[in-house]
N, C-alpha and C positions, 0 to 999 in steps of 0.2 A: 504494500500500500504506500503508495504517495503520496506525501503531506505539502503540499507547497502552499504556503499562507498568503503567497497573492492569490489564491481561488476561492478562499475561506470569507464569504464575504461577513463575516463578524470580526474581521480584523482589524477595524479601527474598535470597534467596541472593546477587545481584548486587548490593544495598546493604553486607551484611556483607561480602564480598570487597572492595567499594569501600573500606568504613573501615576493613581491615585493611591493605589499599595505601596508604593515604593515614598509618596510624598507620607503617608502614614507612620511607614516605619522608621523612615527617616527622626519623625514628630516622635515619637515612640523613645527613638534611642535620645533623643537629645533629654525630655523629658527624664529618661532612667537616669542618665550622667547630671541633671541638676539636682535629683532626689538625694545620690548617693555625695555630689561634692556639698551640696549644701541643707537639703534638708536633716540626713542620717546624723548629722553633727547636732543640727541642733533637736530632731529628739534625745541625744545623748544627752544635751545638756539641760535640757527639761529632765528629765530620766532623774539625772543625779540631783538637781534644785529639788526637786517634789519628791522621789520615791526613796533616792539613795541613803537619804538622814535613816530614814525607819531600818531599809535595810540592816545599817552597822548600827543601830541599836538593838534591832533583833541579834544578829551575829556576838554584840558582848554579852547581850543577855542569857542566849544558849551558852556562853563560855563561860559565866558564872556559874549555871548554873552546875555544868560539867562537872568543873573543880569546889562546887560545893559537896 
């Protein structure tokens, strides 16, 4: 079988779908790389402001209790 995509008359339709996938993933990746250089940091830093106190108070608290 023969495939030659100038006889395929949905081939502009399947170009356009092409560069709209490809402008998506582009969106996609740029999106992933600002989550990771600037969001991830600052849920870290929310993370340790609000959760991280209780943690290492729980943590000496178990350690007392240990060595009680």
């Amino acid at each position: 079988m023969n495939l030659n995509l100038t006889n395929i008359p949905e081939k502009e339709s399947l170009k356009e779908k092409y560069f709209l996938l490809k402008g998506e993933y582009v969106k996609l990746l740029t999106d992933k790389d600002s989550l990771l250089q600037w969001g991830k940091p600052q849920l870290e830093a929310l993370y340790v402001v609000k959760i991280g106190h209780k943690q290492l108070q729980l943590l000496e608290i178990q350690l007392e209790t240990r060595a009680g």
